[in-house]
C-alpha positions as CSV (number, residue, x, y, z in Angstrom):
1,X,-6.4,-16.4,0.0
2,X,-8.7,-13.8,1.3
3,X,-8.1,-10.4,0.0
4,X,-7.8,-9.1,3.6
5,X,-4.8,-11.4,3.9
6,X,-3.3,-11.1,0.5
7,X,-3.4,-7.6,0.5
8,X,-0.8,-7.0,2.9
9,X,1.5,-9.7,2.1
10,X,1.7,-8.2,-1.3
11,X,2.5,-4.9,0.3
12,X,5.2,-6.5,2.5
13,X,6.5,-7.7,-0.2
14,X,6.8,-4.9,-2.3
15,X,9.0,-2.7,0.2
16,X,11.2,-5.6,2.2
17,X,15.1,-4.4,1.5
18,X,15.3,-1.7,-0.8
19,X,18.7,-1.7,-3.2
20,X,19.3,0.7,-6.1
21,X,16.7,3.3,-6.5
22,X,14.9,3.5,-10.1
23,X,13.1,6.8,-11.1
24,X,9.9,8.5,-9.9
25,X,7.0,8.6,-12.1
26,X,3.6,10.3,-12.7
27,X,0.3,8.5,-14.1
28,X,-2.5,9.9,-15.6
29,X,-5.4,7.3,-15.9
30,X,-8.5,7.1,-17.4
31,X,-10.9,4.8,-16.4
32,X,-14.1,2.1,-16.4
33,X,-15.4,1.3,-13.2
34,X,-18.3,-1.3,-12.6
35,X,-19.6,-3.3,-9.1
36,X,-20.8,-1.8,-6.1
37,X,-23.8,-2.2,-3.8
38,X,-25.8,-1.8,-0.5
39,X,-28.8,-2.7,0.7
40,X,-32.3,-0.9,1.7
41,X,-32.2,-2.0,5.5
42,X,-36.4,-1.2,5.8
43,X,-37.1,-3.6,2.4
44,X,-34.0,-5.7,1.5
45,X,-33.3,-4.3,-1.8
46,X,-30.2,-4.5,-3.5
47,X,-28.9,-0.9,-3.8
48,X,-26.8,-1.2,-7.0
49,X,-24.2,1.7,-7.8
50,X,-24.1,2.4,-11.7
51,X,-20.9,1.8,-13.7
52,X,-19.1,4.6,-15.0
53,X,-15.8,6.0,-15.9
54,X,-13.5,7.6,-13.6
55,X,-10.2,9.3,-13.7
56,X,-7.1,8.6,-11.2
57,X,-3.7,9.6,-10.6
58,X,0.2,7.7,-9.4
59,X,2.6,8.8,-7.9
60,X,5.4,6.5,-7.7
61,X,8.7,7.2,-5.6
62,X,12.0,5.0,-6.4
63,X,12.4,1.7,-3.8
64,X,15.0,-0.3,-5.9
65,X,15.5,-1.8,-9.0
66,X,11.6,-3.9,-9.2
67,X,10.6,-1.8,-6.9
68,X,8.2,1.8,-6.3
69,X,6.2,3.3,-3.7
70,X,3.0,5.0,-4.9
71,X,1.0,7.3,-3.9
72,X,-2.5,6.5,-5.6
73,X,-5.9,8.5,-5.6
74,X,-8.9,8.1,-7.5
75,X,-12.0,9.4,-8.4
76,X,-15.7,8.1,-9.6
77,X,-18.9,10.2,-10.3
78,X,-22.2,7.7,-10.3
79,X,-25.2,7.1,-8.6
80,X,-27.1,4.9,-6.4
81,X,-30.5,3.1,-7.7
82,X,-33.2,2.8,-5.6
83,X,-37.2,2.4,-5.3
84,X,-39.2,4.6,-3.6
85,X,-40.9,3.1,-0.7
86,X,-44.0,5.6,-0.9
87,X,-46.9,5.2,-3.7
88,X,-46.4,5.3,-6.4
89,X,-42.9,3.1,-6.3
90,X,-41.4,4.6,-8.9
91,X,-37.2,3.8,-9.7
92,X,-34.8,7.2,-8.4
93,X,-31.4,8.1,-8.3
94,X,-29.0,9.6,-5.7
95,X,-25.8,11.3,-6.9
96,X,-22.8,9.3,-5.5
97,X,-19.0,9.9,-5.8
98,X,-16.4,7.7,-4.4
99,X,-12.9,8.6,-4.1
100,X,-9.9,6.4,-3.2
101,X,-6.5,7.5,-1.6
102,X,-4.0,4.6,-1.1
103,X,-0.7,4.3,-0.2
104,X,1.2,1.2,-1.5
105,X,3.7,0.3,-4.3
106,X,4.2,-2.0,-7.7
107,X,6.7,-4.5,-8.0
108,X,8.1,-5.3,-11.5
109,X,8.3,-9.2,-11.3
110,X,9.9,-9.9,-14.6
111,X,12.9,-7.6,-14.7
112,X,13.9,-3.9,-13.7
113,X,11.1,-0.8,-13.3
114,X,10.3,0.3,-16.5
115,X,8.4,-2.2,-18.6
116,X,6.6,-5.3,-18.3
117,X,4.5,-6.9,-16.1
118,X,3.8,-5.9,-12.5
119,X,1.7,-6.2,-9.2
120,X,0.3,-3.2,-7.4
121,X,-1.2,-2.7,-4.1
122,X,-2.4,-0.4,-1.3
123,X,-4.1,0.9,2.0
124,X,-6.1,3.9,3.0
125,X,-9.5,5.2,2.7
126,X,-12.7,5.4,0.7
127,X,-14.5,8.8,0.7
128,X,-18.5,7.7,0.0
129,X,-20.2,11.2,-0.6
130,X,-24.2,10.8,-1.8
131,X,-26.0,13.9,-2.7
132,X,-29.6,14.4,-1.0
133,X,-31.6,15.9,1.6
134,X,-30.3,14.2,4.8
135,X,-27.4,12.3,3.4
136,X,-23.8,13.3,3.9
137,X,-20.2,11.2,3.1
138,X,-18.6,8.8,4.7
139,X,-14.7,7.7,5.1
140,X,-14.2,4.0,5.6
141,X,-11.0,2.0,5.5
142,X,-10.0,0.0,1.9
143,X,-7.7,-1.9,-0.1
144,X,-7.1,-2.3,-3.7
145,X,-4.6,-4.7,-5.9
146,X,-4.2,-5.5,-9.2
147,X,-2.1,-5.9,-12.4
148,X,-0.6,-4.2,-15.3
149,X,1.6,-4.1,-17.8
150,X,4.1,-1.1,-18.8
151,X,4.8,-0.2,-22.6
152,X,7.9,2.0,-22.7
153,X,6.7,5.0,-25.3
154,X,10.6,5.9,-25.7
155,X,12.6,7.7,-22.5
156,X,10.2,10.4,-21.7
157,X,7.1,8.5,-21.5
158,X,5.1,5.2,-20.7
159,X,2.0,3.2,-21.6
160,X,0.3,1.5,-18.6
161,X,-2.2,-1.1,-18.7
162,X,-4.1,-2.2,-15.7
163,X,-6.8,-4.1,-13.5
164,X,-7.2,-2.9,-9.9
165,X,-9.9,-4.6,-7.5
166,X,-11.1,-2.5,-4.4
167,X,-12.6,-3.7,-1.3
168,X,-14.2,-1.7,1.3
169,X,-15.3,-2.4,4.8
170,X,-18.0,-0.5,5.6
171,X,-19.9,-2.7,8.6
172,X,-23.0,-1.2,9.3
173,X,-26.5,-2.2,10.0
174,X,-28.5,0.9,8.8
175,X,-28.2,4.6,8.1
176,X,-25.1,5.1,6.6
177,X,-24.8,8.3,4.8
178,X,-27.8,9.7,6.8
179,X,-26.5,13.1,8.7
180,X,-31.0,13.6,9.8
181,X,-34.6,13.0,8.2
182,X,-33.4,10.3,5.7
183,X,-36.2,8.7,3.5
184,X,-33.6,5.9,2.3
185,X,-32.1,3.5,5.1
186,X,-28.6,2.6,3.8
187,X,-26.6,-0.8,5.1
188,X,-23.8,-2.7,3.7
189,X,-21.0,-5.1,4.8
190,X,-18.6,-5.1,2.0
191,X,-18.5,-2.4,-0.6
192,X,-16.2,-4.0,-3.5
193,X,-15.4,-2.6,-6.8
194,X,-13.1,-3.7,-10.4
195,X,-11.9,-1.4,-12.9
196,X,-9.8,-1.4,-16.1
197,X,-7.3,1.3,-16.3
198,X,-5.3,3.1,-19.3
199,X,-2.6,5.7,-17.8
200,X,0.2,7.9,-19.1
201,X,3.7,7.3,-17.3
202,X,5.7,10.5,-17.4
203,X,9.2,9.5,-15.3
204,X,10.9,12.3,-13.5
């Protein structure tokens, strides 16, 4: 199954029929981040975006008993590795930071909201912003899902575990990010990322 396709039948079924409402919750993650890449439309090059950590916040809202809606941003400070075309070719860097704001949900398939395993999924945007001389951001639609597992830490407070896969589409042929004068002509299909994830579950 395609993640295109999977993405929202995992969504659909995390918010058919809602029943008995569980509590909110708030998730502080931190993060490691790797994958990522475009492509120098003048030479071919593989334009590969460093790994890095990253930082992210939940926001879950009561559905039913297995069930939440979230409310998920996140945030990644890297850069983008390139050759420069003009003598001598020497390796460079831009500054790139990509930022995620979905909306989807997690469904607790082994039991009640709270602990154990679960699914998680969502829709929205990716916020591209490289730093340069000519360059500027760009907002493109995306998708992410994964899986985790929640440690109850006591009443007040909750271990989270995850893996979250994001996918991108960005469709474009050349000069993406390029706002004028760009030395670097940027081009990608895809833009797809995987993380591991440790967050802080504070219900409310």
């Amino acid at each position: 199954m395609t993640p295109r396709l999977s993405c929202p039948l995992l969504l659909a079924a995390l918010i058919a029929c809602p029943a008995m409402a569980a509590d909110s919750a708030i998730t502080a993650y931190g993060a490691f981040r790797s994958g990522g890449n475009f492509q120098n439309s003048t030479t071919g090059e593989n334009l590969k975006v460093e790994s890095s950590g990253t930082g992210a916040i939940a926001l879950d809202l009561p559905y039913d008993d297995s069930r939440q809606l979230q409310l998920f941003l996140s945030h990644q400070r890297s850069h983008l590795d390139y050759t420069q075309t003009a003598a001598p070719k020497t390796a460079a860097t831009l500054p790139l930071a990509v930022t995620y704001f979905h909306l989807g949900g997690t469904y607790f398939f082994e039991g009640p909201v709270g602990s154990g395993p679960y699914v998680v999924g969502g829709l929205g945007g990716t916020l591209l912003a490289l730093e340069g001389d000519g360059y500027g951001n760009e907002l493109r639609p995306s998708m992410n899902l994964g899986v985790g597992y929640q440690f109850m830490l006591g009443k007040h407070a909750a271990l989270r575990l995850e893996g979250r896969f994001y996918s991108t589409l960005i469709n474009s042929s050349g000069g993406l990010f390029c706002s004028g004068g760009c030395v670097l002509q940027i081009q990608g299909d895809l833009f797809t990322q995987g993380e591991g994830m440790l967050g802080v579950s504070v219900p409310f």
